[in-house]
Phi, psi and omega in degrees: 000141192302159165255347153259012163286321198282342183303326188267350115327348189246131193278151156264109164328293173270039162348291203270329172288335229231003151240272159339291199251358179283121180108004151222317169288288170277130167084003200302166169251125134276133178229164175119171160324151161261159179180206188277322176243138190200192208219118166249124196063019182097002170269190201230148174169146221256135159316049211234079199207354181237148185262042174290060195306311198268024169064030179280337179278007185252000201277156184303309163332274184331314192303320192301311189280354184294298174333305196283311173327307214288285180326310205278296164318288204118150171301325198252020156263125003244175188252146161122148146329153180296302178324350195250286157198065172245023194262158182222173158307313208275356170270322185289336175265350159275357160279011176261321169303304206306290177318330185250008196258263198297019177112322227216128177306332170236125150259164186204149201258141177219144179291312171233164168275336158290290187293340172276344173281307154315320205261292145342303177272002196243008160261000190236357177243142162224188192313007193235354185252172192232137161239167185212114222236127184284125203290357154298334178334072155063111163285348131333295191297300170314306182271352171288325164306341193260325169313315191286136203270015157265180176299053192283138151233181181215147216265147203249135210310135155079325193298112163266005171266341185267332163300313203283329176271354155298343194285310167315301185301319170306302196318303199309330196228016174279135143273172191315338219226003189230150209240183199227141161215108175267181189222099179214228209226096145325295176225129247247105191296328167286296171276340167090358184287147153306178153254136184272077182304313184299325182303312181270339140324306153304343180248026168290328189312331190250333168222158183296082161221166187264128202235105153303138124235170176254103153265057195282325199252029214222301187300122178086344179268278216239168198079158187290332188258352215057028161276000195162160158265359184267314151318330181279285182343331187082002188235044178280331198274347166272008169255124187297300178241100189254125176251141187193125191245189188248003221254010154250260183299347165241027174004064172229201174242155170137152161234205164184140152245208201215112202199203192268167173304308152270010144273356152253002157287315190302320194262338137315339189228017164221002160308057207290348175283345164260324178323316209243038199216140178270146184325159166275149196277152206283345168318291193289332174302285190283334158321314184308311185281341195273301211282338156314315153295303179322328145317289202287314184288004234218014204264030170260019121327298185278336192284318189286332177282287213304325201261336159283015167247007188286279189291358164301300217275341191278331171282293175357290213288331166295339164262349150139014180252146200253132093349102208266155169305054171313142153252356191222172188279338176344087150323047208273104183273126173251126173222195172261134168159178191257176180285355169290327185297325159297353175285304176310335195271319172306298194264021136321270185335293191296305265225308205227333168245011199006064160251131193245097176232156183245176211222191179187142189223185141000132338254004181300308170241217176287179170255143197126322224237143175232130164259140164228122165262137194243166199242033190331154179221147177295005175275317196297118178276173166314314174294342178285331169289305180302321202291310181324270167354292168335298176296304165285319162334297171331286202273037180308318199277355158258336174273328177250056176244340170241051159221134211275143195317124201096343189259133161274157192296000000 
């Protein structure tokens, strides 16, 4: 059979968006400065789908040194993988910055946090190892796992009795030669719950493993400094490999992890997704060290996210919406209804209050069931919340018509 005859046979979840709904639902364009308001189909509408969580990417300072970086380097320094001759001053200090940001003795610079994270699990397990994974995990994480030739499983969301009896069975079947890697979330991107670091951290006492987390949505958000979830948590020094990308709060592209020193040797020179990859370019290294310090000197930045996710998620649930036990600021409104309601809900919102949000239905979540997540940034003013509120208020009467009396969206 032709291989792109079977391609029009092979089914998709987002099928029907990715034709039909491609350029709103999927692929919509915001266009304008970014920020909390920016313009969809030609209208003007407040924002809450993008993860510039600290407004860092709209601040002026930044935009001025992205120019001047980009003038001063170029886009295209330097060319070649690091290993060869993409390497620089200015990528070793910001992994010299980064490792003393998060905690930790060594960072190592990854070009994107999706391909670098993959690149990252199929390099540190091999055919002899067992990895384990929280099934809330990342689609990253997931494919990082499909990459690696060891032995997975997975762990039931948050469940430490349920981690702990894969961590028994791996103990049970290691050979002379074989290692443990679990894997999980600071904060979990849908739902905004944490991970139960401390929790999985405590069960080194009993068995031999190694602890990945991915904290893309935790760096710059949590801890007393923004550094984390392993700080907020109190357990940064039991995560073996701390992941951290710049594509939320520090609104670029790049990521990086952070771990002891020869494991980031091991992983310069078996990483293939940095070996056989061109360097980052020096314009985004150094913006990337400008906004980091910006970060750090700034933390009425994450103080201003916390209280506009605060008063966010608190007006919802006063009007009647259920609101999940978020730890983070990620805001995930749950209600019952199908994916058409999610559709209906979306383009309410946009279309008649220009507010701009995005929603999941069947299979992201159960079926029956629709989440619209919402993203708050310390750039969002009260008003921008009220205007929100307002909106949802409105559209209560579409959103709870397939939910039984008493019961809230």
């Amino acid at each position: 059979m032709d291989l792109f005859d079977k391609l029009e046979n092979r089914n998709s979840p987002l099928g029907p968006f990715t034709s039909e709904g491609y350029g709103y639902y999927t692929f919509p364009k915001l266009e304008g400065p970014l920020g909390p308001e920016m313009i969809f189909n030609g209208k003007d509408v407040i924002v809450w789908s993008i993860n510039d969580y600290l407004g860092i990417g709209a601040n002026p300072k930044v935009r001025k040194f992205d120019i001047e970086a980009t003038e001063k380097y170029s886009l295209s320094a330097p060319m070649g993988a690091r290993l060869l001759t993409g390497n620089s001053d200015e990528h070793e200090a910001l992994e010299r910055e980064l490792a003393d940001f998060v905690h930790k003795p060594e960072a190592l610079l990854l070009n994107y946090g999706y391909q670098g994270i993959m690149s990252v699990i199929h390099c540190l397990v091999d055919r002899n190892d067992f990895l384990i994974y929280d099934e809330l995990s990342h689609a990253c994480i997931v494919d990082g796992k499909q990459l690696a030739m060891s032995d997975t499983s997975v762990f039931k969301h948050n469940d430490i009795e349920s981690l702990e009896r894969q961590l028994k069975r791996a103990t049970g079947r290691m050979k002379p030669n074989s290692s443990i890697l679990v894997v999980t979330e600071g904060v979990f991107g849908m739902t905004g719950d944490l991970g139960k670091l401390k929790e999985i951290v405590a069960l080194k006492k009993k068995y031999d493993f190694r602890l990945l987390v991915d904290d893309a949505h935790g760096l710059g958000t949590l801890g007393k400094d923004g550094s984390g979830t392993g700080t907020e948590l109190g357990c940064q020094d039991g995560i073996d490999i701390y992941f951290g990308t710049f594509a939320k709060s520090v609104a670029l592209i790049g990521a990086f992890v952070a771990t002891k020193p020869r494991v980031k040797e091991f992983l310069i020179a078996n990483a293939r997704s940095q070996v056989f990859a061109k360097s980052l370019p020096l314009p985004i290294v150094a913006t990337a060290r400008k906004r980091i310090r910006l970060i750090r000197e700034n933390p009425q930045w994450r103080e201003k996210l916390w209280e506009n996710a605060l008063k966010l998620r608190e007006g919802l649930r006063n009007i009647g919406y259920n609101v999940l036990p978020s730890e983070s600021p990620v805001t995930p409104v749950l209600t019952e209804g199908s994916t058409e309601l999610c559709t209906t809900i979306m383009r309410e919102l946009r279309e008649k209050h220009g507010v701009f949000v995005s929603g999941v239905a069947y299979p992201v979540v159960p079926k029956g069931m629709v989440l619209i997540r919402l993203i708050p940034m310390a750039s969002h003013t009260e008003e921008h919340i009220e205007t929100t509120l307002n909106a949802f208020e409105a559209i209560k009467p579409i959103v709870f018509q397939n939910v039984d009396e008493g019961v809230t969206a």
